[in-house]
KEKOL-65047 format. One record per residue (C-alpha): x, y negated, z negated; residue in one letter. Coordinates in pm, whole numbers, padded with zeros to 5 digits, always signed. Layout:
// residues N
XYZA...
This chain:
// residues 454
+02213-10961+09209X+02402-10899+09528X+02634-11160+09644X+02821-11184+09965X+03182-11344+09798X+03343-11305+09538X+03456-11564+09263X+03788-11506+09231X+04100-11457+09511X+04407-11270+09392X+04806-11326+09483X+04890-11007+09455X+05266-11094+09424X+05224-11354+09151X+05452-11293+08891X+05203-11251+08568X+05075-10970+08826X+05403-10785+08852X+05548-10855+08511X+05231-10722+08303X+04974-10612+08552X+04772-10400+08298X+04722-10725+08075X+04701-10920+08374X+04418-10683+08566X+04213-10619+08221X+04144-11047+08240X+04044-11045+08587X+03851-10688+08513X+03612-10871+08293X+03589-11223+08516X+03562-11036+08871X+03575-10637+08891X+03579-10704+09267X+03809-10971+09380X+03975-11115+09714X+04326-11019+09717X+04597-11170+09966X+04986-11032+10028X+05201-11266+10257X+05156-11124+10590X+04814-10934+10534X+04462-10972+10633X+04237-11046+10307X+04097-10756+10126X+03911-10652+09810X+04005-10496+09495X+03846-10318+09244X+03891-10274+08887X+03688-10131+08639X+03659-09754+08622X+03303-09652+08796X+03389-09858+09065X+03748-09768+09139X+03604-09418+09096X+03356-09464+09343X+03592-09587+09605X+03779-09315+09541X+03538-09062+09572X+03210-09222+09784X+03217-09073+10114X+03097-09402+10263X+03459-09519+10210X+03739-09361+10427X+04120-09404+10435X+04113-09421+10806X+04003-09733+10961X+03920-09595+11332X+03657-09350+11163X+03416-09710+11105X+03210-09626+11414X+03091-09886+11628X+03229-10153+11723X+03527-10288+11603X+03466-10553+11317X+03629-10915+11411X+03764-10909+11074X+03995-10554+11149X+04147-10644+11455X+04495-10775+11539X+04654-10794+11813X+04824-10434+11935X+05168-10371+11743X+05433-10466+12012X+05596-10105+12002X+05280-09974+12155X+05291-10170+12440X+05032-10399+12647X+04727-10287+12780X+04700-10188+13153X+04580-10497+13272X+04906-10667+13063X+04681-10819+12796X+04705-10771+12402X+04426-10546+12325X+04242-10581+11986X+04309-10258+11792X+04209-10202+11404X+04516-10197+11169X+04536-10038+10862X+04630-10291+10555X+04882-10009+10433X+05013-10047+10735X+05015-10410+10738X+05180-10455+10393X+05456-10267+10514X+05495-10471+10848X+05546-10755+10608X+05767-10556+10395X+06015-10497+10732X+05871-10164+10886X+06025-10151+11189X+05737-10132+11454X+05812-09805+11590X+05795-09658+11270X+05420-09805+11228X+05323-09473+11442X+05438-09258+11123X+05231-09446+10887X+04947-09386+11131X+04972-09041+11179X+05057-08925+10829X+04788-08778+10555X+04720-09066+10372X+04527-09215+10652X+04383-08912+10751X+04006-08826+10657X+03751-08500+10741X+03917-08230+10973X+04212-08369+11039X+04295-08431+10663X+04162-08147+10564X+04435-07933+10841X+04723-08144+10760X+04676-08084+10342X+04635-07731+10415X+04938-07679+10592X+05124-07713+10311X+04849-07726+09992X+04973-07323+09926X+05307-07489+09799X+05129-07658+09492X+04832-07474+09384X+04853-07401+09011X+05013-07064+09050X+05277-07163+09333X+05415-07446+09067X+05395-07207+08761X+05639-06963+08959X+05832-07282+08979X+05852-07334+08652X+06206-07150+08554X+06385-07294+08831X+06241-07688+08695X+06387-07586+08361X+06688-07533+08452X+06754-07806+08669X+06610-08059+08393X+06885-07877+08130X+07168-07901+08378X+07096-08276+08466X+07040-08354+08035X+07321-08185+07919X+07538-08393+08225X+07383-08707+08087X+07735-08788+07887X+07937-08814+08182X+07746-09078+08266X+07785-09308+07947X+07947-09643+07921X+08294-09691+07685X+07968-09787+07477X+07787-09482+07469X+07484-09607+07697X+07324-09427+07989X+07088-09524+08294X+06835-09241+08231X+06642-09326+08550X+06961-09304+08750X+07102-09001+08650X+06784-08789+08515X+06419-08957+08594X+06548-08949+08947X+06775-08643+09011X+06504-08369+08871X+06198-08439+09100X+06419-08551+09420X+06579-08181+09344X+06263-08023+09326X+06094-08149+09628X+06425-08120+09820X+06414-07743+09759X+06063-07673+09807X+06078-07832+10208X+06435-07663+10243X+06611-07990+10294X+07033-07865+10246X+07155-07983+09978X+07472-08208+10137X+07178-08433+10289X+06981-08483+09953X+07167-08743+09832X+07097-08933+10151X+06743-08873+10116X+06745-09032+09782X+06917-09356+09908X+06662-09341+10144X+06351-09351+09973X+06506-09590+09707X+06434-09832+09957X+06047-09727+10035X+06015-09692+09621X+06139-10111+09557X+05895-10170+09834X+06068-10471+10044X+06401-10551+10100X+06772-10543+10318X+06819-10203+10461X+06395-10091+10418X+06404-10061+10824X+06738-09905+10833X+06631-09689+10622X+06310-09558+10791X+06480-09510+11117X+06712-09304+10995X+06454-09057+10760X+06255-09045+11110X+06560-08917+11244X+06686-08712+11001X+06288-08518+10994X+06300-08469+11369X+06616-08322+11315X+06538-08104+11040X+06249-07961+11215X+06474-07832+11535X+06702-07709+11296X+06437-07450+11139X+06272-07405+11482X+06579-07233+11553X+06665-07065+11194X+06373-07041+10998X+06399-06992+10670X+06142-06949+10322X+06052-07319+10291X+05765-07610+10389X+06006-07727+10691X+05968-07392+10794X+05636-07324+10820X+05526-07717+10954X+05808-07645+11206X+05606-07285+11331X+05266-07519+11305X+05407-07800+11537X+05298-07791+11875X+04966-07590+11758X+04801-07754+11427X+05033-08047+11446X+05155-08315+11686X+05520-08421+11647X+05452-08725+11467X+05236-08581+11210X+05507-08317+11141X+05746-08613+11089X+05507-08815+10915X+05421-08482+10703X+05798-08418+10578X+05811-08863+10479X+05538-08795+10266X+05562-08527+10102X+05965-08655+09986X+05901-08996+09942X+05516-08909+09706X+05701-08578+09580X+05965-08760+09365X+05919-09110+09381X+05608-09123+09140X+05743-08836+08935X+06075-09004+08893X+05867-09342+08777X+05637-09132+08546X+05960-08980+08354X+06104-09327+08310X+05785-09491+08224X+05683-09274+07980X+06066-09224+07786X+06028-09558+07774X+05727-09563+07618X+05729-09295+07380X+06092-09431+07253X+05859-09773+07235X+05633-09578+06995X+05845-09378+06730X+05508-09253+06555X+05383-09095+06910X+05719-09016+06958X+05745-08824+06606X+05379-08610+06682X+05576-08466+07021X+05853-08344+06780X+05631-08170+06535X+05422-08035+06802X+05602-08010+07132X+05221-07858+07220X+05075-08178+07312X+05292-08232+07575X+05047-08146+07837X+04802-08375+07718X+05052-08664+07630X+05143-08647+08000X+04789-08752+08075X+04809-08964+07866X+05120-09178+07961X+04991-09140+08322X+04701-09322+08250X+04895-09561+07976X+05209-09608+08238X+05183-09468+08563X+05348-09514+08834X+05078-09631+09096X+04937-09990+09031X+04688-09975+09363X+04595-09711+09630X+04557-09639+09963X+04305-09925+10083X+03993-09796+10207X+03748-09847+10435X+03366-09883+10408X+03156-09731+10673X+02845-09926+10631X+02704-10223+10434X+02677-10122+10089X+02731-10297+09738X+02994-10252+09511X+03010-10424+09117X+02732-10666+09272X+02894-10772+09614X+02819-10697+09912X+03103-10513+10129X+03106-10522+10503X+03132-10235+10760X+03495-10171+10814X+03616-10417+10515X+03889-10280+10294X+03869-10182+09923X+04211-10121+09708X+04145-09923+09406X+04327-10090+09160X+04414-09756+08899X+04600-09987+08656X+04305-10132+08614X+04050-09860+08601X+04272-09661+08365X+04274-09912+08095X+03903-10005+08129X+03697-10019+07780X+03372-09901+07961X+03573-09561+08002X+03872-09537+07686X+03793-09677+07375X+04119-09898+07262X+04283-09819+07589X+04552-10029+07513X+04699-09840+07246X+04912-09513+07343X+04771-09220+07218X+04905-08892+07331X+04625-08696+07138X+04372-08894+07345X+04339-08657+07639X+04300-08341+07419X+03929-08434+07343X+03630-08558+07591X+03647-08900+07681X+03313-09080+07699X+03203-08983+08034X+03260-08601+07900X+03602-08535+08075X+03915-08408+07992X+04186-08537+08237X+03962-08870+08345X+04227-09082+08415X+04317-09160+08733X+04655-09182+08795X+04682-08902+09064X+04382-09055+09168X+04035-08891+09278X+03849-08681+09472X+03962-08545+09840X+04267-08762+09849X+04332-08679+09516X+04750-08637+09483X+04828-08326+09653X+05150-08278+09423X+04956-08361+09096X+05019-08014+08921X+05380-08006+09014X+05435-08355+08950X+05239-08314+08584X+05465-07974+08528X+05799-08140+08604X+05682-08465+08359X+05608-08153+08074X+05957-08005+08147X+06171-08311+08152X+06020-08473+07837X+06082-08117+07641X+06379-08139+07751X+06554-08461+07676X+06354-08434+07296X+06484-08113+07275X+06835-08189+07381X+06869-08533+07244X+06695-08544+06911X+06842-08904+06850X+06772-09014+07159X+06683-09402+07129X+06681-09698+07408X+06959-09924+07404X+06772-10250+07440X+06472-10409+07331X+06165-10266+07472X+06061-10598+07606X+06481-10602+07776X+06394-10307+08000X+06440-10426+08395X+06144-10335+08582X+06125-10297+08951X+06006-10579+09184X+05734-10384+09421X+05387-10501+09337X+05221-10177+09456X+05421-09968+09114X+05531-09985+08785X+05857-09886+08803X+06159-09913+08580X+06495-10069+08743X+06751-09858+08483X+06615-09748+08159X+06992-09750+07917X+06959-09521+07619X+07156-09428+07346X+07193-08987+07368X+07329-08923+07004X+07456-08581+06991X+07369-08299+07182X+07140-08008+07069X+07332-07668+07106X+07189-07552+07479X+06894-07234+07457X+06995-06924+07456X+06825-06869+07776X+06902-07212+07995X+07294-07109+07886X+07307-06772+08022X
């Protein structure tokens, strides 16, 4: 039976929710797959999820990541009153415009409002042609092939930032693994591949620290100053261009991209190219040093790696809900009716520990994703999400998790955390699952490979 509301409305910043969100979505999973959920500061939306449905939203082309593409007339329930950094209307009134809940989650968050046009213009709120030319500006940097010619340069980055790991230590011997490995690999990576010098990288870090806790002193300062530093870089390769992604978006701007969208383009790409990457490397140490018998089958076989990935980025990842989006019609989802232009967050914590799709799926199991799950598929979960907005840095971001765990279990073969799994600080943004500082105990150091040494 179809009904029109839901049973249950969600906080999503109540504390059970950010503390243990994967015990805290699989209740609500089985008492309301599609909920009300309300943020300070944010129109009411839904969420969903179980599995089918998040995959649905995901994936059903009646739902669309950009709310202007509802046709018809604007829906009372989208409009607000226009952001004040785009000025009045001609006649001096506040005309009602539809705005995006991403966008205003981070209005509450502190966005300052000029930056809103960023958020607007970038790729995650893009849909049909014009997401389709922005990802393909830059898609050639991360096919399969592009990231596999990657590889030796990933390898050695993730041996040079282990075997540093000591100078990090404490008089006791303990080391923030997220601060001075989880984080330093992928921010390197991604740094390189747009052609961002490497004097301004640690700036660009600091930076997108502050997008990555979400909320927060210094969030607008912050965004101001990336928008700056972006609009700068892209003069800079105007004039010297060089073999890079800055490069080529600064040759495509003026033709297949407006300003903004180049500027919007480069935020992306750093702040999505390490942030989640960075998480997934904590999360998963931390879970694997969580579970020495899962730890233990990597040893003996560091072959599954690929597949325990997948698996810790469906157990742990990063990304607790996407990219609300929008439905273009009427329709039903899990038995409820949705509006024309209401918003639907696909709640992947939720979907990825679903029983309708993993059978115990709250026990780790890094051999899981190396046989069909029930639906048939391989790589089901979805962590890098689904369909056309699937993660455009998936295969990179997959390769550098593969690297860095080989690494660190190669290097460190005592490796072991230095506080109680339950002790580990997570961060406070609602949207991830994030570690604060994951402090581990190296042991000694494997003699380096003959081939990372020379």
């Amino acid at each position: 039976m179809t009904t029109a509301e839901p049973a249950e409305t969600v906080d999503l910043r109540a504390d059970h929710l950010i503390r243990d969100p994967f015990a805290a979505f699989a209740d609500l999973r089985e008492r309301a797959p599609l909920a009300r959920a309300t943020i300070p500061g944010v129109e009411p939306f839904w969420i969903a999820v179980r599995y089918q449905d998040v995959r649905t939203v995901l994936s059903d082309p009646r739902f669309v990541n950009d709310v202007n593409a509802v046709d018809g007339p604007v829906p009372d329930h989208l409009t607000a009153d226009r952001p004040a950094a785009d000025g009045p209307a001609p006649d001096g009134t506040a005309t009602p415009v539809p705005v995006h809940r991403t966008e205003q989650v981070w209005r509450a968050r502190g966005m300052p409002p000029e930056c809103a046009q960023y958020l607007r213009a970038g790729v995650f709120a893009a849909d049909g042609a014009r997401h389709r030319r922005m990802r393909g500006l830059v898609h050639p940097a991360f096919t399969a092939g592009a990231v596999e010619r990657l590889r030796p340069r990933i390898e050695r980055l993730a041996e040079e930032y282990a075997r540093a790991l000591p100078d990090h230590a404490d008089p006791d011997g303990v080391v923030d693994l997220v601060a001075h490995f989880a984080y330093p690999l992928p921010v390197t990576v991604i740094c390189e591949l747009l052609g961002i010098p490497e004097s301004d990288r640690p700036q660009w870090r600091r930076w997108s620290s502050y997008l990555g806790r979400g909320a927060g002193p210094g969030l607008d300062e912050a965004l101001r100053a990336m928008v700056a530093a972006a609009r700068s870089l892209v003069e800079l390769r105007r004039g010297e261009p060089a073999d890079d992604l800055l490069s080529r978006l600064a040759a495509a701007e003026g033709d297949s991209l407006a300003p903004v969208e180049t500027v919007s383009l480069i935020l992306n790409l750093v702040v999505a190219g390490h942030e989640t990457t960075a998480t997934l490397i904590g999360n998963g140490t931390a879970a694997l040093l969580a579970h020495p018998e899962q730890l233990e089958l990597l040893r003996a076989d560091p072959g599954r790696l690929p597949a325990a990935v997948d698996e810790l980025m469906r157990w742990c990842g990063p990304t607790i809900g996407g990219v609300p989006r929008y439905a273009t019609e009427d329709l039903t989802l899990a038995g409820t009716l949705v509006r024309r232009g209401e918003a639907v967050m696909p709640i992947l914590a939720g979907a990825n520990h679903d029983p309708r799709a993993y059978a115990e799926p709250d026990r780790l199991d890094i051999c899981r994703a190396s046989t069909p799950d029930r639906a048939g598929h391989h790589e089901a979960h979805l962590g890098f999400g689904h369909g056309t907005h699937r993660c455009l840095g998936a295969v990179l971001a997959h390769q550098e998790a593969v690297v860095a765990f080989e690494t660190l279990l190669r290097t460190y073969p005592e490796l072991a955390l230095a506080v109680g799994p339950e002790a580990v600080e997570r961060g406070p943004n609602p949207a991830a699952w994030h570690l604060a500082a994951l402090p581990v105990r190296l042991g000694p150091q494997a003699p380096a490979r003959a081939a990372a040494a020379g």
